[in-house]
C-alpha positions in Angstrom: -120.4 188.2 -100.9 -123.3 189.2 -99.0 -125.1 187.1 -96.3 -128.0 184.6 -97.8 -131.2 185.3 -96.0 -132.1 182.9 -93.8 -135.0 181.0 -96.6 -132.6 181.4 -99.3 -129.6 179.6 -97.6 -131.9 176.7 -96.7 -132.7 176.4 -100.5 -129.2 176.5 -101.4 -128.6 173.5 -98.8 -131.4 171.8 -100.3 -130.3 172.3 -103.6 -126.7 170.8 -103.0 -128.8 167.7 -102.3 -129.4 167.4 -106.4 -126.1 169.0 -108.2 -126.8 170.6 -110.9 -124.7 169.0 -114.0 -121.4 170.3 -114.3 -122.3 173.6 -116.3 -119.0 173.1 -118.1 -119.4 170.0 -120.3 -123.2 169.4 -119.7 -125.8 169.1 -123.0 -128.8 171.7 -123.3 -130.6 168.0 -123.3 -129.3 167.7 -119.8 -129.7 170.9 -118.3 -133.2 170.2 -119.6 -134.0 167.1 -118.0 -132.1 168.1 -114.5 -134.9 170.8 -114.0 -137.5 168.9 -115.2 -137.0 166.2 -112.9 -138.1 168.9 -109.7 -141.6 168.1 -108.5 -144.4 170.8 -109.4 -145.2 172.9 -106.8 -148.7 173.3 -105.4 -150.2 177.2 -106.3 -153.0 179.0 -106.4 -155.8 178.0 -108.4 -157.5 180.0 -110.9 -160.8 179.7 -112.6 -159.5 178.5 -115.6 -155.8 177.1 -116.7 -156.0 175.5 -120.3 -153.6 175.1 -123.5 -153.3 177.3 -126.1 -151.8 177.6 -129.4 -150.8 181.2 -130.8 -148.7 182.5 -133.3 -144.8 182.5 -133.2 -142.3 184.1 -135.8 -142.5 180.7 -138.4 -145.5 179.2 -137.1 -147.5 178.1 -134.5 -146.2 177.7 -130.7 -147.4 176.2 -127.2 -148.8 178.5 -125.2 -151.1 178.3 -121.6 -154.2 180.3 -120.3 -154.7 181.0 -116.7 -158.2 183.0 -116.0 -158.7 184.5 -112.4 -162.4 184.2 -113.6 -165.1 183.7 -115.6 -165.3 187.8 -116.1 -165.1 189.6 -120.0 -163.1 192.3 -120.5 -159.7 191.0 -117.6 -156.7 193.0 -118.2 -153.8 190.3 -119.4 -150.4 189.8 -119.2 -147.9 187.7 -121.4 -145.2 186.3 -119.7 -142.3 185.1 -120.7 -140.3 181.9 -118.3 -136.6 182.5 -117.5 -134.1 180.1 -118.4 -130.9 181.6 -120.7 -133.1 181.5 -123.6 -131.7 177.6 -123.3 -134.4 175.9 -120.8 -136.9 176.6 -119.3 -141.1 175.6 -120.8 -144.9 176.6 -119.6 -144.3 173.9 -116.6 -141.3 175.8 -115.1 -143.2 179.0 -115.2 -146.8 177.4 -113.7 -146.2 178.4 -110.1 -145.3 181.9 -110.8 -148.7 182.2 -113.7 -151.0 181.2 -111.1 -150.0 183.7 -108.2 -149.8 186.7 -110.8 -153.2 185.5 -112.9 -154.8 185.2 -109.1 -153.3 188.0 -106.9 -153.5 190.5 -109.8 -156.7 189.7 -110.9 -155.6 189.2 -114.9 -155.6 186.8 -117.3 -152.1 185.5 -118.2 -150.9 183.8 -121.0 -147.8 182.1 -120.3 -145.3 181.8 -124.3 -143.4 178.8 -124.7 -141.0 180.3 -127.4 -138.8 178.5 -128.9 -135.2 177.6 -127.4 -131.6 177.8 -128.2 -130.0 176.0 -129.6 -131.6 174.4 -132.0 -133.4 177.9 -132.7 -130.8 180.9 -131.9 -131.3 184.2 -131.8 -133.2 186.1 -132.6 -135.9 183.4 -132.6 -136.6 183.9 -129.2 -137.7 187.6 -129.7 -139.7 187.4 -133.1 -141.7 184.1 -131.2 -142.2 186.9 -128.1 -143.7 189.4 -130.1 -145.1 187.2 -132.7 -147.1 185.6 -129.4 -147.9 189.4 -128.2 -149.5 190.2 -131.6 -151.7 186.8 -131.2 -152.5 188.1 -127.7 -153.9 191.6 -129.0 -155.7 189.9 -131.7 -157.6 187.4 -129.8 -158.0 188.7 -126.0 -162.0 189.2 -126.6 -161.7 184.8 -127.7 -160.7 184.5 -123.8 -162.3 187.1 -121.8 -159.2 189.4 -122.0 -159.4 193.4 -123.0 -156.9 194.2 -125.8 -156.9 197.1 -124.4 -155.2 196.3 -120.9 -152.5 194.2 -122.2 -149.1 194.1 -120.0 -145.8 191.8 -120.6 -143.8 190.7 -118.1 -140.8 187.8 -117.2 -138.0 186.2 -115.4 -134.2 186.6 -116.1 -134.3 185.7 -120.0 -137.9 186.2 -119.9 -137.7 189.7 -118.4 -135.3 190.4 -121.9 -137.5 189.3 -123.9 -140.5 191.7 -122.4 -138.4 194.6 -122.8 -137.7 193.7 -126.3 -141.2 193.5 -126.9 -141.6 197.0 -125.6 -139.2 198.0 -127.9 -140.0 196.6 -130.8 -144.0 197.3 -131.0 -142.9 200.8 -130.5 -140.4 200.5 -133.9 -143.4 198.5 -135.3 -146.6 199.8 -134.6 -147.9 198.0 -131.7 -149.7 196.6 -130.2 -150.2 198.4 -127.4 -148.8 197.5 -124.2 -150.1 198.9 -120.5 -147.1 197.9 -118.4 -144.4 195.8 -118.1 -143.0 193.9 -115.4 -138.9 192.8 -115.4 -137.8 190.4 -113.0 -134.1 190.3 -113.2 -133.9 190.9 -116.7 -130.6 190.1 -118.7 -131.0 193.2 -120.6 -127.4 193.6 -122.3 -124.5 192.0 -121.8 -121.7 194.1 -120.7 -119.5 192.0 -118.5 -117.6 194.5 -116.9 -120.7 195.5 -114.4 -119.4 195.1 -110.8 -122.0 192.5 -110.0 -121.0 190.4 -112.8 -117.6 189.2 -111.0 -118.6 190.3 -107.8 -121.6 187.5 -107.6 -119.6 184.8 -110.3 -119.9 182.2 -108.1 -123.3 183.1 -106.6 -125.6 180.3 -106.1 -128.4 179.2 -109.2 -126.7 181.6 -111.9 -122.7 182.0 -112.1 -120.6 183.3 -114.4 -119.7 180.3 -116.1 -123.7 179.3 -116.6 -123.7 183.1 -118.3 -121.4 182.0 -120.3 -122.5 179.1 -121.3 -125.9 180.1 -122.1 -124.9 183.5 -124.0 -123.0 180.8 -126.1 -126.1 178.8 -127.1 -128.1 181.4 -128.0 -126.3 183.6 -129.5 -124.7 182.5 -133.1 -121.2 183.9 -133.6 -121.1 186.9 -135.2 -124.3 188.5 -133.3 -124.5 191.9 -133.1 -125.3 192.4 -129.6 -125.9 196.1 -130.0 -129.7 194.8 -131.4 -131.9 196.0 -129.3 -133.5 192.4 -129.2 -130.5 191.1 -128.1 -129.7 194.0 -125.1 -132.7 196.0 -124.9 -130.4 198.8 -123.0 -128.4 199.5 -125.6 -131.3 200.9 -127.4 -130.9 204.2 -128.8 -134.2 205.6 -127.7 -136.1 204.8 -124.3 -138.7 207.6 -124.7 -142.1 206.3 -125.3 -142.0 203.0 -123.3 -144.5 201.2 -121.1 -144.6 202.0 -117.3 -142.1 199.6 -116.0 -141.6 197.8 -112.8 -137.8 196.0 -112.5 -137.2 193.7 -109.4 -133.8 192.4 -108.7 -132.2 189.9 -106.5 -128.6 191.4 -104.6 -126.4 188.3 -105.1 -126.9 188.0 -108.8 -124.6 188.5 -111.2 -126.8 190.2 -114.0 -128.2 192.6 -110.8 -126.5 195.7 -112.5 -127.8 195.1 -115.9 -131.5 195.4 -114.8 -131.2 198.3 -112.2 -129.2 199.9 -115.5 -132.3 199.5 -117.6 -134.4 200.9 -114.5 -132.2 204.0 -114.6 -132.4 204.2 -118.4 -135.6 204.0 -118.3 -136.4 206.4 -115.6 -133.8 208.8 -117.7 -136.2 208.7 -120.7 -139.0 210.0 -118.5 -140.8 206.1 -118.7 -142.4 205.6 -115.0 -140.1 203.0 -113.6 -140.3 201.6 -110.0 -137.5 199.4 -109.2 -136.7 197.1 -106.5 -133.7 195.2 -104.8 -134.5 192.4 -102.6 -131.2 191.8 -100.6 -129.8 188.2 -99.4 -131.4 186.6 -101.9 -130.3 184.9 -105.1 -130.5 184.8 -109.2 -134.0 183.0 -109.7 -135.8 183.6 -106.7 -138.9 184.8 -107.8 -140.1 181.5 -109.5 -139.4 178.9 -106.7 -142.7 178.7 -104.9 -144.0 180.0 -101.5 -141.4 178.7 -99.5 -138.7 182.0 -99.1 -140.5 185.1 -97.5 -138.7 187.4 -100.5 -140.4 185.2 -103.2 -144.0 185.8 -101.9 -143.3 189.3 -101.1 -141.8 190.1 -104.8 -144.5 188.4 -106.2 -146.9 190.2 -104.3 -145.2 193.6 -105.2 -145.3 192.6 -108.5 -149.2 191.7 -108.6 -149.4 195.2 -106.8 -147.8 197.0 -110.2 -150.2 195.0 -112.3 -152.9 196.0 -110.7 -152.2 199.2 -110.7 -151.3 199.8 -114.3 
């Protein structure tokens, strides 16, 4: 396995301070409650951060504002947290909202969809773009232009972006400016080399794949659907600009640098980037690691620019 960088290994020694639950056995309930338990981290500080409510696929969901300030017409992003589709809310997501909303200028509106397992896929998709449509409808309500309108997220988050992508093309809109993947679990072909290569990387293994994969997917699923693997797709052509960021011990690396080359195959403007001795879920754990600030300052940088 390759070397942890110098922030990320003292993270991972930090971490073994609070074990995770044994991924095994453990209760969605308990993963839950293990993360919640980790003290906010301090951020930027926008104009404006305030609750909303917007539309999801059977009804209305939690969602949060973040304004960088009191300006009309702010380009927006939706984002959508990380966390297997399992765990993961608006609070585990706040640092990460604040720096984009501040160091990319935009409004963001952060989605809490709605979780397996007590809603499996594809609940988690229809909530996404069900939250996207609200977002187009009702930018001008909050200062945003419906015209500027980006998605973006981490991991599970990140698949649920492309989805998006894919399914307001197949649907009509709304349109969508960029979007930004940050390690997104895009299909789920095992047999990638990073898959066993990084199985017993730190944050995400192969077992916690496995066990999420199992709560949100109901047997049966055809994982061909492009909301459930956005790279299995049959068309990429079309497709927002897209910017896909990576971490190298992760085992889900190769499915996003796949969807980066599919992507760039099917003539979509796609800049990717692989930030080496770092780990699965870097980009949401606060200022301390020099790769988080730098990702999410490359990341701002796309934003701005689309």
């Amino acid at each position: 396995m390759p070397q942890l960088d110098a922030d990320a290994a003292r993270v991972v020694e930090a971490l073994a301070a609070h074990p995770m639950p044994d991924i095994r056995t453990a209760s969605p309930a308990a993963l839950r409650a293990f993360y919640a338990a980790f003290p906010a981290m301090p951020g930027a500080e926008p104009h404006e951060v305030r609750a909303l409510q917007v539309a999801g696929a059977e009804g209305p969901i939690a969602a949060r504002l973040y304004r960088p300030s009191a300006a009309a017409n702010l380009p927006v992003l939706v984002w959508y947290h990380g966390g297997g589709w399992v765990i993961g809310n608006l609070d585990t997501a706040d640092w990460v909202c604040r720096e984009l909303c501040v160091q990319a200028g935009m409004a963001v509106v952060s989605v809490e969809y709605r979780l397996a397992p007590e809603h499996p896929f594809p609940a988690g998709p229809e909530d996404a773009f069900a939250a996207l449509g609200w977002v187009a409808g009702h930018a001008t309500s909050f200062g945003g232009d419906p015209a500027r309108i980006s998605v973006g997220g981490d991991s599970a988050g990140g698949a649920l972006a492309a989805a998006c992508c894919l399914m307001a093309r197949a649907r009509g809109g709304p349109a969508i400016r960029s979007q930004l993947l940050v390690y997104p679990a895009t299909d789920h072909d095992l047999t990638r080399p990073s898959t066993s290569a990084f199985a017993e990387a730190p944050i995400l293994t192969g077992e916690a794949m496995a066990w999420f994969r199992g709560h949100y997917f109901p047997p049966g699923t055809d994982l061909s659907d492009p909301r459930a693997s956005p790279g299995l797709a049959a068309d990429h052509t079309g497709l927002p600009p897209a910017c896909v960021l990576t971490a190298e011990i992760d085992p889900i690396r190769d499915s996003g640098e796949a969807y980066a080359a599919t992507l760039a195959r099917a003539g979509v403007l796609t800049t990717a980037k692989r930030y080496l001795g770092i780990f699965h879920g870097f980009f949401t754990m606060g200022a301390s690691m020099a790769k988080t600030r730098e990702a999410v300052a490359d990341a701002a940088r796309f934003l701005r620019t689309a």
